[in-house]
PyMOL commands that place a pseudoatom at each C-alpha (Angstrom):
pseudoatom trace, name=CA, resn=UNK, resi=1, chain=A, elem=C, hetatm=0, pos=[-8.978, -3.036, -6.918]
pseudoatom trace, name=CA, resn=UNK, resi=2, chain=A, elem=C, hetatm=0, pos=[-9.287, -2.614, -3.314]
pseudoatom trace, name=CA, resn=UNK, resi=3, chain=A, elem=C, hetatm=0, pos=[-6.352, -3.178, -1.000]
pseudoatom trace, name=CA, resn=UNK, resi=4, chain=A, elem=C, hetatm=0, pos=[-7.800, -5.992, 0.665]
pseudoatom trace, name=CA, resn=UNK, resi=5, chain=A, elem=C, hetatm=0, pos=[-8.683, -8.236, -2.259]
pseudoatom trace, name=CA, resn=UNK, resi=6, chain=A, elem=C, hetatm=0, pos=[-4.584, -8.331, -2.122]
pseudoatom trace, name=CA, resn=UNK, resi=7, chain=A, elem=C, hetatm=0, pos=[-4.161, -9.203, 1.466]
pseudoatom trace, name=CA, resn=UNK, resi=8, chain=A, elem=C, hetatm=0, pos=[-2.465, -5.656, 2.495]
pseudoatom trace, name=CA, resn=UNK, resi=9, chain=A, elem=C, hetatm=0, pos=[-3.952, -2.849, 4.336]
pseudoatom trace, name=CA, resn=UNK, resi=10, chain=A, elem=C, hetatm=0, pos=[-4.379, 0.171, 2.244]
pseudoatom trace, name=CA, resn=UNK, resi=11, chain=A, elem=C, hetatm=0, pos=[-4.945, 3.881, 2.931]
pseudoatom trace, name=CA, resn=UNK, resi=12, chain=A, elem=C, hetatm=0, pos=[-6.505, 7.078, 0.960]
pseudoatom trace, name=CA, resn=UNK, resi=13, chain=A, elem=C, hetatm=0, pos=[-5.588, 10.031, 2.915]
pseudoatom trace, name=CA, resn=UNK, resi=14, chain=A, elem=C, hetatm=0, pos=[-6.727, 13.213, 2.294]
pseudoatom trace, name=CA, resn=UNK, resi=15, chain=A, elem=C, hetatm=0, pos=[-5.382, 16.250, -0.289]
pseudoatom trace, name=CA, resn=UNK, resi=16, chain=A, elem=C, hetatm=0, pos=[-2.681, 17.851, 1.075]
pseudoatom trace, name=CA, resn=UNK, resi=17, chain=A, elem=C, hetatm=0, pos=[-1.240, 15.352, 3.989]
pseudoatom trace, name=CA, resn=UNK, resi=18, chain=A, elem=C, hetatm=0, pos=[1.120, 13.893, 1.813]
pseudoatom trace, name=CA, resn=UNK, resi=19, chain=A, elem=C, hetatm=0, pos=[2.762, 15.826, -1.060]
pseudoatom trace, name=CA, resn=UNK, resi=20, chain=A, elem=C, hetatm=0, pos=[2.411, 15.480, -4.283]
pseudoatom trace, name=CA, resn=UNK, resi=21, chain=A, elem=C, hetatm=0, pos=[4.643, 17.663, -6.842]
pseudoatom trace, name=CA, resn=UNK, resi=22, chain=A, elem=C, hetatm=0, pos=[3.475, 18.755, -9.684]
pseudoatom trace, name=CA, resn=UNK, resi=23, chain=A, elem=C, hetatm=0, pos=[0.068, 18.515, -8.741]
pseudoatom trace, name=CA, resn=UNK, resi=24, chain=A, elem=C, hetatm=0, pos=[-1.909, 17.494, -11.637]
pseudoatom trace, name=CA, resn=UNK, resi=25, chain=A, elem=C, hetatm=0, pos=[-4.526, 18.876, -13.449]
pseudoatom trace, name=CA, resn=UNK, resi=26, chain=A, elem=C, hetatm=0, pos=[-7.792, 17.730, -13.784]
pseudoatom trace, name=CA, resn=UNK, resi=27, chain=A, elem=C, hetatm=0, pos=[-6.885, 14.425, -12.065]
pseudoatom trace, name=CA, resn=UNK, resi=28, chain=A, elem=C, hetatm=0, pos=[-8.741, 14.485, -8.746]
pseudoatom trace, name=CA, resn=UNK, resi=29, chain=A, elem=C, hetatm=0, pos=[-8.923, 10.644, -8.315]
pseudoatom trace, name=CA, resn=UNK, resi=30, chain=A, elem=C, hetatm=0, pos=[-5.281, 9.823, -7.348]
pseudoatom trace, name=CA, resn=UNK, resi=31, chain=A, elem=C, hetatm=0, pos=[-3.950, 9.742, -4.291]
pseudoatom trace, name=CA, resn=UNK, resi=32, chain=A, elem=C, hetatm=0, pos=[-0.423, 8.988, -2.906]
pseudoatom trace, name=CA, resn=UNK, resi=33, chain=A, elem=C, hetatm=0, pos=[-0.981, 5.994, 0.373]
pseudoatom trace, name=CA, resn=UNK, resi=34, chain=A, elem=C, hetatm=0, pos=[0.857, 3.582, 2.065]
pseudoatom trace, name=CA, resn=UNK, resi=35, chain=A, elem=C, hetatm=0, pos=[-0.002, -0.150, 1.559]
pseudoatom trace, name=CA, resn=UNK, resi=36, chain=A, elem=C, hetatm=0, pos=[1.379, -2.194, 4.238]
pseudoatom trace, name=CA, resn=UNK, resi=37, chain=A, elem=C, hetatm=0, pos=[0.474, -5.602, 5.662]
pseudoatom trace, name=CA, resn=UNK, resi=38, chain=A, elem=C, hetatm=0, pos=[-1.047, -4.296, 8.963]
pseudoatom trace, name=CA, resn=UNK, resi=39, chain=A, elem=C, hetatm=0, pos=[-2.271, -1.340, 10.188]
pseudoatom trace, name=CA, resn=UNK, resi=40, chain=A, elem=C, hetatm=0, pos=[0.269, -0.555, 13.049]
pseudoatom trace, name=CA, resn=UNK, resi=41, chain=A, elem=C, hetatm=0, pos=[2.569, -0.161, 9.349]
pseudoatom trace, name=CA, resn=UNK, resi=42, chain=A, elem=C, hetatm=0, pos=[0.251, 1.870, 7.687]
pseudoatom trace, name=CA, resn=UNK, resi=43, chain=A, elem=C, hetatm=0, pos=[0.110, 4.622, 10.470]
pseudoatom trace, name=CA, resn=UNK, resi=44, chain=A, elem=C, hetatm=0, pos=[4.143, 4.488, 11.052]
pseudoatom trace, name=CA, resn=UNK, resi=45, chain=A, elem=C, hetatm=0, pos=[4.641, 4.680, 7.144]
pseudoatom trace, name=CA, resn=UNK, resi=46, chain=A, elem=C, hetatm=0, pos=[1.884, 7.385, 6.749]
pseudoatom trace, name=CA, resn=UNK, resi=47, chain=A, elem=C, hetatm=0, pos=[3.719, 9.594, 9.093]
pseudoatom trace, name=CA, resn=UNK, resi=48, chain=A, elem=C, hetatm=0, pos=[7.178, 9.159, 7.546]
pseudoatom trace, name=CA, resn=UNK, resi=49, chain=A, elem=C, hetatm=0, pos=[5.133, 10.172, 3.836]
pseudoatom trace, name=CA, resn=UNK, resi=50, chain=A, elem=C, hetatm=0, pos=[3.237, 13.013, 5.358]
pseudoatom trace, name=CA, resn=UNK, resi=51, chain=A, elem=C, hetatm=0, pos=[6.704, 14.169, 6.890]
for i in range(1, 51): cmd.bond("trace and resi %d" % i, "trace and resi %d" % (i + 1))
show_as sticks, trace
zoom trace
């Protein structure tokens, strides 16, 4: 379901900004993102995943 059928602002970054340990497998399709209520949170909260 996408972020904003929920009201909240959702982002899919790319493999490798923000780590993910173990990686899996075979999985390709999941992806660790913040979901915040506006976007000014989602690039703060971003940066504190992606360290």
């Amino acid at each position: 379901m996408p972020a904003h059928f929920c009201a909240v602002f959702g982002l899919k970054p790319s493999f490798g900004c923000v780590p993910n340990y173990p990686v899996p497998g075979s999985d390709t399709t999941t992806h660790n993102g913040p979901m915040t209520r506006t976007v000014a949170d989602c690039a703060l909260m971003l940066e504190i995943m992606a360290g």
